[in-house]
Wavefront OBJ file of the C-alpha trace (Angstrom):
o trace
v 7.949 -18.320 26.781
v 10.430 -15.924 27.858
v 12.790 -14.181 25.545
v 15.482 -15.642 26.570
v 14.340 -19.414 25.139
v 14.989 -17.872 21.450
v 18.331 -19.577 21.943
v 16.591 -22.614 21.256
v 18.104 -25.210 18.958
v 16.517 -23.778 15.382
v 18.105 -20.499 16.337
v 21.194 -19.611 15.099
v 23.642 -17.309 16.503
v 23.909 -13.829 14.277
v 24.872 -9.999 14.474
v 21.760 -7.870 13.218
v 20.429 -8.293 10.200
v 19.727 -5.801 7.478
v 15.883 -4.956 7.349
v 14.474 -6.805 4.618
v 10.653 -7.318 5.377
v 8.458 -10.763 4.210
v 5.474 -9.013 1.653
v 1.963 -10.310 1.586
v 0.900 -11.404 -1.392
v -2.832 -10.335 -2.828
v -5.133 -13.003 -2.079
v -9.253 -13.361 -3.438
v -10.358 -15.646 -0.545
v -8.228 -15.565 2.787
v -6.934 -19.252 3.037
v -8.513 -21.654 5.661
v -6.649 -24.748 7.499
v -5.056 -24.983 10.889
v -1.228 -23.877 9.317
v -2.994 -20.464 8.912
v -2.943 -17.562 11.684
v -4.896 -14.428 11.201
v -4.107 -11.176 11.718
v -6.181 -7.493 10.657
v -4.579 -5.662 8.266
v -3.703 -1.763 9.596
v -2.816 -0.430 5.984
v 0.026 1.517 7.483
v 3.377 2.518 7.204
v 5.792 -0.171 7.266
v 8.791 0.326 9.791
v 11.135 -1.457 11.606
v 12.480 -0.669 15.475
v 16.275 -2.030 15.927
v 18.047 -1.888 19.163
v 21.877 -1.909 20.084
v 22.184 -1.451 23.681
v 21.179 2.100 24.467
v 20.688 3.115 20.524
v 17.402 2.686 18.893
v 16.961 3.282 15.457
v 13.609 3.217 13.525
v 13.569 2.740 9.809
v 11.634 2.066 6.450
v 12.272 -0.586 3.806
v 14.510 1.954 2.008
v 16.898 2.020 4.982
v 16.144 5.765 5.654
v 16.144 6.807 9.386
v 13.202 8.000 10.654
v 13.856 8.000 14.241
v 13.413 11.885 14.220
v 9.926 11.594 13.335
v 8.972 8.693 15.994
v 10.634 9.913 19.348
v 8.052 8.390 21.696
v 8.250 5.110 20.016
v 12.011 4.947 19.469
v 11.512 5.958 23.094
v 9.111 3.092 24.309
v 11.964 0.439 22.151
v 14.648 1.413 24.490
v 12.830 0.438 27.423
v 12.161 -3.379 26.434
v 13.977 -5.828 28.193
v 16.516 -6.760 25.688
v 19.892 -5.978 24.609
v 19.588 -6.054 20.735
v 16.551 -6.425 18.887
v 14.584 -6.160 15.346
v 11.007 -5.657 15.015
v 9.048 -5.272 12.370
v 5.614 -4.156 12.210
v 3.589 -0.954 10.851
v 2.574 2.455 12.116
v -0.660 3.420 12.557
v -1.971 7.189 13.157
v 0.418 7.322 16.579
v 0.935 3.492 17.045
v 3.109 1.131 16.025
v 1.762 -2.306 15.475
v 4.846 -5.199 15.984
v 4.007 -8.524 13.942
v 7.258 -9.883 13.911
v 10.299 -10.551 15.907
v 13.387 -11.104 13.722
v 15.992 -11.220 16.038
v 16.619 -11.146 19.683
v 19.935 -10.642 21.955
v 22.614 -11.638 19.475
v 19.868 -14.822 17.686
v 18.778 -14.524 14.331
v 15.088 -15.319 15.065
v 13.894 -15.552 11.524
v 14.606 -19.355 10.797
v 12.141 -20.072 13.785
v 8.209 -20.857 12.634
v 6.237 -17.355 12.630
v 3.784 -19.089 16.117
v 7.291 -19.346 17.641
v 9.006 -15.862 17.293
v 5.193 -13.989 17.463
v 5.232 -16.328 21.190
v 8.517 -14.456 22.047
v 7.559 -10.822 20.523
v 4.370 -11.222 22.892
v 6.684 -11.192 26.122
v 9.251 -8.927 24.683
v 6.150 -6.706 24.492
v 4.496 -7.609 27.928
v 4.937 -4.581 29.486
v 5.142 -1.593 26.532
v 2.622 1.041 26.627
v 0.030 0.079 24.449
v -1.070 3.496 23.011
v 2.636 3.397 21.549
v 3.795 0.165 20.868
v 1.370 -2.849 20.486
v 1.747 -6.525 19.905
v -0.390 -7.612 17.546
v -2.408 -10.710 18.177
v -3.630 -13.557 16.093
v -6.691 -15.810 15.942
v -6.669 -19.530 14.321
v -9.798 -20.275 12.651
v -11.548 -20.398 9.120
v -10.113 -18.142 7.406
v -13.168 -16.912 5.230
v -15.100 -16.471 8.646
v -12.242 -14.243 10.095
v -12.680 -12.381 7.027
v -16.376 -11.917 7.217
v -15.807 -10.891 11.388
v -12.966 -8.287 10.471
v -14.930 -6.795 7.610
v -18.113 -6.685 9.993
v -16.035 -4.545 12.507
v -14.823 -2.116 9.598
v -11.288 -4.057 9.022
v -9.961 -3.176 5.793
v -9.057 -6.713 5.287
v -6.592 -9.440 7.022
v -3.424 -10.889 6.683
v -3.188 -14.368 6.850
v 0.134 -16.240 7.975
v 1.439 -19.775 7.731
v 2.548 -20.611 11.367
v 4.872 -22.899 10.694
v 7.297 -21.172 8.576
v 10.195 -19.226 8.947
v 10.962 -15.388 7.795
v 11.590 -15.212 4.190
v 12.306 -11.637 2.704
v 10.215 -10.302 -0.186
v 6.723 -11.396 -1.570
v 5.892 -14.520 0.129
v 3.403 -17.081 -0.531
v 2.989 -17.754 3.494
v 1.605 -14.301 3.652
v -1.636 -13.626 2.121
v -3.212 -10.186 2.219
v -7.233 -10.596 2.033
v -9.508 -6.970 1.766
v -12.539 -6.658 2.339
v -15.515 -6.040 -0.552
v -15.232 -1.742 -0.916
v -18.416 0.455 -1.114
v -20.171 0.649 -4.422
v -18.479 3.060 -6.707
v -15.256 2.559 -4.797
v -12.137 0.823 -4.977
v -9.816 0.081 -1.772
v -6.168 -0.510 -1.838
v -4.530 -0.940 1.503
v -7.115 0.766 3.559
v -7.621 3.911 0.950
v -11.092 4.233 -0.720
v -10.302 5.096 -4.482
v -13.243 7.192 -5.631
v -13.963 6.670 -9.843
v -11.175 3.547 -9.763
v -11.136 3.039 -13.599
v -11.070 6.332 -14.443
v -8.067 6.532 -17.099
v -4.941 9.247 -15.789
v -2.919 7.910 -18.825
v -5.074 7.308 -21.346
v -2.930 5.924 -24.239
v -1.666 3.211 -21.851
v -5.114 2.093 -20.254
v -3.926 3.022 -17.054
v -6.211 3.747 -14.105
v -6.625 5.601 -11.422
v -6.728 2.072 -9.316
v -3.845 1.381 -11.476
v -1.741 4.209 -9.883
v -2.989 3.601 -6.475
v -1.980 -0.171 -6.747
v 1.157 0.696 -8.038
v 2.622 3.558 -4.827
v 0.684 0.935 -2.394
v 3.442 -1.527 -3.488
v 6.448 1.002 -3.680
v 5.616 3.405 -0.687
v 8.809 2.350 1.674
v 10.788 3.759 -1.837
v 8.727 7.134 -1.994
v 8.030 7.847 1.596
v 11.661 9.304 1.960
v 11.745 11.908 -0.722
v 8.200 13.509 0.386
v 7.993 12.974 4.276
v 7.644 16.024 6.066
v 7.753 18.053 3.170
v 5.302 20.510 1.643
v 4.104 19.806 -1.431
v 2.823 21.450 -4.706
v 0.398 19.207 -6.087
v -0.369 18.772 -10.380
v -3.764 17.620 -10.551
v -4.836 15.730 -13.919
v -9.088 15.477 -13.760
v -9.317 14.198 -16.928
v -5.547 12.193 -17.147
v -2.535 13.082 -19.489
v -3.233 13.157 -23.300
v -1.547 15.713 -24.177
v 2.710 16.454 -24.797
v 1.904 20.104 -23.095
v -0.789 18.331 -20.481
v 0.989 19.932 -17.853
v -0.341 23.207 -19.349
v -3.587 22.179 -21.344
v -4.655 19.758 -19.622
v -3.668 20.161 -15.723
v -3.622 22.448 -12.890
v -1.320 23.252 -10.170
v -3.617 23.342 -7.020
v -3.311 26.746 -4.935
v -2.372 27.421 -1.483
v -5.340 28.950 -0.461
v -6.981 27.624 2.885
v -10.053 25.562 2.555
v -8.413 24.554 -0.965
v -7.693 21.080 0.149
v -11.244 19.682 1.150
v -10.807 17.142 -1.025
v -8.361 15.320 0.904
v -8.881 13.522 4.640
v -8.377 15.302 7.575
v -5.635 12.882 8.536
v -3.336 14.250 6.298
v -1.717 17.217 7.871
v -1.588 20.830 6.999
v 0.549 23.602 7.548
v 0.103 27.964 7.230
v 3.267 28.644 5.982
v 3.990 32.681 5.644
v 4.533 33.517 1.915
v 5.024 37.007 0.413
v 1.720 38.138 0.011
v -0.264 35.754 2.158
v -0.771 32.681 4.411
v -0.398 29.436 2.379
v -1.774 26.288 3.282
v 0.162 23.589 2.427
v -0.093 19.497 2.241
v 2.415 17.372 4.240
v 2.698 13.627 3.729
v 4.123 11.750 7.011
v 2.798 7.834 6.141
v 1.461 5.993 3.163
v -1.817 6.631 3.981
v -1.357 10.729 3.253
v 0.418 9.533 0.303
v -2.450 7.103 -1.737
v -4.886 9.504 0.067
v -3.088 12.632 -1.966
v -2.723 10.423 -5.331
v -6.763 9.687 -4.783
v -7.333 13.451 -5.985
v -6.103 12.901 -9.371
v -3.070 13.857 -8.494
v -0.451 13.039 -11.155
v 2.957 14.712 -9.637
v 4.508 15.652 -6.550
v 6.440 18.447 -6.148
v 8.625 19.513 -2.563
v 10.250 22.065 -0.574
v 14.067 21.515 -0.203
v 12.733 21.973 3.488
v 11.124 20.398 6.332
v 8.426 21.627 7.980
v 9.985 20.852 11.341
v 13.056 23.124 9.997
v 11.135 25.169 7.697
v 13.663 27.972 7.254
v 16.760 25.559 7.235
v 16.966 23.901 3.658
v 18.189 20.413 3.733
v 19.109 20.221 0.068
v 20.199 21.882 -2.876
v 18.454 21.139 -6.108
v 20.284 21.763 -9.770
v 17.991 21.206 -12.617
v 19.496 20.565 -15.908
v 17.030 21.802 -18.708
v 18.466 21.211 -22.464
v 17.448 23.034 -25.220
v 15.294 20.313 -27.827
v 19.038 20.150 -29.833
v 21.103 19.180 -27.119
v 21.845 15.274 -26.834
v 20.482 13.498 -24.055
v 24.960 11.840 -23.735
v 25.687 15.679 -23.481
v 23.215 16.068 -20.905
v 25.150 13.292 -18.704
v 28.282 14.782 -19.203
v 26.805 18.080 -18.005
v 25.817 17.005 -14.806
v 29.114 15.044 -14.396
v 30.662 18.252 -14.651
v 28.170 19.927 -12.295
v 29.316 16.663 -9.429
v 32.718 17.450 -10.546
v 31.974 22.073 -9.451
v 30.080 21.074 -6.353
v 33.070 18.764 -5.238
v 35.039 21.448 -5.590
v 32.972 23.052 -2.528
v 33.319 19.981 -0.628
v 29.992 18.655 -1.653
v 28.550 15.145 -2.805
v 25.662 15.284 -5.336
v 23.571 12.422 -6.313
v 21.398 12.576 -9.167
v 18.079 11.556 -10.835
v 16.473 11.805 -14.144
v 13.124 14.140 -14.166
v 10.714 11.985 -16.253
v 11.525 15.352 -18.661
v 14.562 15.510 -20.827
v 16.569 16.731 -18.392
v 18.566 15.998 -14.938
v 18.189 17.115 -11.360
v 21.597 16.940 -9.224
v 20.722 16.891 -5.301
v 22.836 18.209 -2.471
v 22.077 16.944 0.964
v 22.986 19.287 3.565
v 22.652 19.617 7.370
v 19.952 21.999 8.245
v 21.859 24.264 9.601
v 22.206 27.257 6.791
v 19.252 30.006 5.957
v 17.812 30.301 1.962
v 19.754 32.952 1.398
v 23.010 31.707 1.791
v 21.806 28.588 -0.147
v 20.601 30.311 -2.856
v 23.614 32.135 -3.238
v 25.615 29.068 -3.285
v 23.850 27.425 -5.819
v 23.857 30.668 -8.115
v 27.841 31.002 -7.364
v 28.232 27.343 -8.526
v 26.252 28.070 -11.683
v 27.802 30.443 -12.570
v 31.311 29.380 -11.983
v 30.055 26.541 -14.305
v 28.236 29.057 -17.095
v 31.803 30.871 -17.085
v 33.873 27.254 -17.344
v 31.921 25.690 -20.215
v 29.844 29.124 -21.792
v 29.074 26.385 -25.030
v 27.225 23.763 -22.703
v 26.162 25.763 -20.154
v 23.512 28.727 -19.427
v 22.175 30.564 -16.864
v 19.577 32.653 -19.302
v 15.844 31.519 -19.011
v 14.828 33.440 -22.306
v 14.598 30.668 -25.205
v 16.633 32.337 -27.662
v 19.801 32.240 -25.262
v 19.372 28.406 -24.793
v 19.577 27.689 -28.470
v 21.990 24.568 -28.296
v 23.139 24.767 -24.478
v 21.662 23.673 -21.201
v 20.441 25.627 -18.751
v 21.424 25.401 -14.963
v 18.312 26.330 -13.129
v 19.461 26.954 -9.802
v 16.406 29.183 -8.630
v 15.011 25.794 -7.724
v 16.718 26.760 -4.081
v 14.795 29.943 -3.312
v 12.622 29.842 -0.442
v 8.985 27.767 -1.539
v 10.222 27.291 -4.573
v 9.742 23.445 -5.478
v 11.033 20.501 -7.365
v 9.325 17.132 -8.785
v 9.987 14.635 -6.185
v 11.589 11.593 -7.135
v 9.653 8.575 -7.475
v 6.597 11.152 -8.313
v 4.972 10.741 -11.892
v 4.707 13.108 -14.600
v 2.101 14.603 -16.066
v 2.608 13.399 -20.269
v 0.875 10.683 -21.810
v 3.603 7.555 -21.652
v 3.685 8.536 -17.708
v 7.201 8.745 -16.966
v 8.597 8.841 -13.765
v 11.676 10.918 -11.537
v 14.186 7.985 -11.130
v 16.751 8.080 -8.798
v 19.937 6.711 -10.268
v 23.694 6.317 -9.485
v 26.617 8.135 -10.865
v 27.686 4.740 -12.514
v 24.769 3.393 -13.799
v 23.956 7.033 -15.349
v 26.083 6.107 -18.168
v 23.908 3.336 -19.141
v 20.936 5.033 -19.316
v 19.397 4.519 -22.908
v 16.738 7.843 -22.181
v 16.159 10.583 -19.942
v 12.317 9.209 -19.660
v 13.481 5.678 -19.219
v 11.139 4.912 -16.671
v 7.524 4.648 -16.444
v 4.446 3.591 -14.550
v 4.878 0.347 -16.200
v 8.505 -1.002 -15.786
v 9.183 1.018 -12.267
v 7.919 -2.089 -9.959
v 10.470 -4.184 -12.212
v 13.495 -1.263 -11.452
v 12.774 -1.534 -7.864
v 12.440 -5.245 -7.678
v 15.555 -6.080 -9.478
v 18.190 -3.110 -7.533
v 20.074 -4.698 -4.515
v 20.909 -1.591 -2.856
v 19.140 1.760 -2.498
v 20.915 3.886 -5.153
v 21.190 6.823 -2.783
v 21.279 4.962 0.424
v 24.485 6.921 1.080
v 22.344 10.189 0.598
v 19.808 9.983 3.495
v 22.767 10.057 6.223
v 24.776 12.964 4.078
v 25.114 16.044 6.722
v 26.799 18.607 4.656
v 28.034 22.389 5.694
v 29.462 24.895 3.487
v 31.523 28.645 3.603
v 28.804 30.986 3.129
v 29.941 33.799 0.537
v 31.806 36.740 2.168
l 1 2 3 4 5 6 7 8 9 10 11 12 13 14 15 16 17 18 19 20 21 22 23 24 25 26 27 28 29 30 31 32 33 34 35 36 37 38 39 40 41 42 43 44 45 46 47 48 49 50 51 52 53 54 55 56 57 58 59 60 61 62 63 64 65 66 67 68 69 70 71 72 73 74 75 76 77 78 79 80 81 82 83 84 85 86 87 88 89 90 91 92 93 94 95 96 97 98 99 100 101 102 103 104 105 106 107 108 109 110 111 112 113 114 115 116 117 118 119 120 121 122 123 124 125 126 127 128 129 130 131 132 133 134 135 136 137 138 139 140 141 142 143 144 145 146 147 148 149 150 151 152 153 154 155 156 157 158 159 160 161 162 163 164 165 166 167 168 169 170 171 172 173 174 175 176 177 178 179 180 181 182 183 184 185 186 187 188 189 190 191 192 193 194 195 196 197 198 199 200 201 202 203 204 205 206 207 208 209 210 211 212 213 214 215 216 217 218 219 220 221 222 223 224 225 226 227 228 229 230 231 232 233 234 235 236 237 238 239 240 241 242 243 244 245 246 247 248 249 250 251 252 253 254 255 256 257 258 259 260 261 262 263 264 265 266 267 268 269 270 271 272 273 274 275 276 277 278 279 280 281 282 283 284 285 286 287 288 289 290 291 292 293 294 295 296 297 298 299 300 301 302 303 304 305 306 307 308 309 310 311 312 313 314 315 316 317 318 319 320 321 322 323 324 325 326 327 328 329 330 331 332 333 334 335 336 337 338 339 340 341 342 343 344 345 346 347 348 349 350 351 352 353 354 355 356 357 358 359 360 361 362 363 364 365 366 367 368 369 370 371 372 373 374 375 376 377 378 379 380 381 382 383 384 385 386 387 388 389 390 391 392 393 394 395 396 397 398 399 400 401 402 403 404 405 406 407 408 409 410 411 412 413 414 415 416 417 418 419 420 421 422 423 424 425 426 427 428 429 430 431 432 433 434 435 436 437 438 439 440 441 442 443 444 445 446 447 448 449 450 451 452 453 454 455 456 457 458 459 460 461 462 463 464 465 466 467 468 469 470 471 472 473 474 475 476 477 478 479 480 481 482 483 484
């Protein structure tokens, strides 16, 4: 059928839609019946391709861009036949599996039955080079037997779809994700073998290692943003969180040294990275694969660069953290970094903030890679200090205890070169396993506690926001003056 019969009566006539992708639901047998088509599951990182004319945009659930990162298929998208499009599909190692078709040269695709628009995505598709852009094909039979066939092969599982229905955004019924039977001693989540699944990370909350895995499988198109590309400082937590000081007692931040990271696949990428006294080696996550694979290790926070490693000596952000004494008020803690947005505006710059799963705050500056560390560092210790001066009763810039005694402290050495910050979206390492939240300004206010959020209400968080709360963040270029 060629594209051009999407304006077919069921179709309707739309402008591009926002990217809002159908979900899979978990299934324990994969559904049999001639309404079902079959598909293998690829366990990777969900993406969608849009095309306006000559501008092709790739993107992830969370609406951030990540064209940069995918030039040769952003590439292959503006060579298919079509005007305006939307796919949807997932990337695998290099290659970028299309699924879906969700609209086509000015039709909104997604009212037509799933054996309809996956007829036109196969045409659309005809002639892309396969090694980058792939249509992925379907076979109609028993399900259980295309289950036992894919498993055979070494699937991870399928996905099985209801032909006859339209797209409908969010977890859906008509989609059922079926895996196959792991390895003794193993667990798998979306393609990742979890070795010792039940071990317990937080204890006091019963919460497993599968647990944890289950839980970023579901909300990886959230993190994926704040850690791609990055390099990370890992917290590893071999026996979980127990502890108020696990972080010390109980934990380990993992060195830099090479050979350090055996532990992890080889598909997750590392990088030498020249440090004062040596040659770190240092873990980058690109997909969700290098993300559940990382998390695998007992791995119970995150923590990033404010750089890329495709811009390594360019910092893309600024990072504030807000760390109150034990007798300073979590309400004076928002008013702090209200008055930290308020400085920074001052400089022409937008902040957005998040809470750190601590008792404190971290503000975030996007910024254009264009200036060095040093120049960033001594931004961020000018605005401090033009704050610590302002307010000397709420603020400090003094790390020795004693000089905190009722005030907060603005730690701005957060933006010297490798030094790191807790991701957002990442876990903490303390026993009721709170998590970095990003929020917005407005809804800051409302926030009952700076460890609000956990392991266990963070799917409900996600699932109930209609808008990214720093959606505006991801497309922030921002310069400064340097310091003369």
């Amino acid at each position: 059928m060629p594209p051009t019969a999407a304006r077919g009566r069921r179709a309707i006539a739309a402008s591009l839609p926002d990217y809002a992708p159908q979900l899979a639901t978990s299934g324990l047998a994969a559904p049999g019946g001639e309404d079902w088509l079959h598909e293998l599951s690829y366990a990777g990182e969900r993406l969608c391709c849009v095309k306006r004319r000559t501008r092709v945009k790739i993107a992830a659930p969370s609406g951030e861009d990540c064209t940069s990162h995918h030039a040769a298929l952003a590439a292959a998208v503006a060579e298919l036949p079509a005007q305006a499009l939307l796919l949807d599909g997932e990337l695998t190692a290099s290659t970028y599996f299309a699924f879906d078709l969700l609209h086509l040269d000015g039709v909104d695709t997604r009212p037509l039955p799933l054996e309809e628009r996956k007829q036109l995505l196969r045409e659309l598709l005809r002639d892309a080079p396969p090694a980058v852009l792939k249509y992925v094909e379907h076979v109609q039979d028993d399900g259980p037997r295309v289950l036992r066939q894919a498993c055979k092969l070494g699937a991870t599982g399928i996905v099985s779809k209801r032909r006859s229905t339209g797209h409908n955004s969010g977890p859906s019924a008509d989609w059922v994700l079926t895996l196959c039977a792991p390895k003794p001693g193993t667990a798998l989540i979306h393609g990742v073998p979890i070795s010792t699944p039940t071990r317990l990370l937080y204890p006091a909350l019963g919460f497993s290692k599968r647990d944890l895995v289950q839980l970023y499988a579901e909300i990886a198109g959230w993190v994926l943003p704040h850690v791609r590309g990055r390099p990370l400082t890992l917290v590893r937590c071999e026996h979980g969180a127990t502890r108020p000081d696990a972080l010390r007692s109980e934990c380990k931040f993992l060195r830099h040294a090479s050979g350090w990271h055996r532990w992890v696949p080889s598909h997750v990428q590392r990088v030498q990275i020249r440090e004062r006294e040596k040659l770190g080696e240092y873990l980058v996550i690109q997909r969700e694969a290098d993300l559940l694979a990382i998390l695998n290790g007992d791995i119970l926070e995150l923590h990033t660069w404010n750089a890329t490693v495709a811009r390594l000596e360019q910092p893309d952000r600024l990072v504030f953290d807000l760390d109150p004494a034990s007798d300073v008020a979590w309400p004076d803690v928002i008013a702090a970094a209200r008055l930290l947005r308020a400085q920074l505006q001052t400089h022409g710059l937008e902040s957005w903030v998040k809470s750190t799963g601590g008792k404190g705050l971290h503000v975030c500056v996007p910024l254009a890679p264009q200036h060095g560390w040093d120049s960033c560092y001594e931004l961020s210790r000018r605005v401090a200090l033009q704050l610590e001066r302002a307010a000397p009763r709420i603020f400090t810039t003094r790390f020795e205890k004693l000089a905190r005694h009722g005030k907060i402290l603005i730690d701005y050495k957060r933006n010297h070169r490798a030094a790191v910050a807790v991701a957002a979206l990442s876990p903490r390492a303390r026993p009721h396993a709170p998590i970095s939240v990003p929020l917005s300004w407005r809804e800051l206010a409302r926030e009952p506690a700076p460890d609000r959020w956990t392991v266990n209400n963070l799917r409900t968080r996600l699932q109930k926001l209609k808008q990214d709360p720093w959606a505006d963040y991801w497309s922030c270029q921002q310069t400064f003056a340097a310091a003369r």
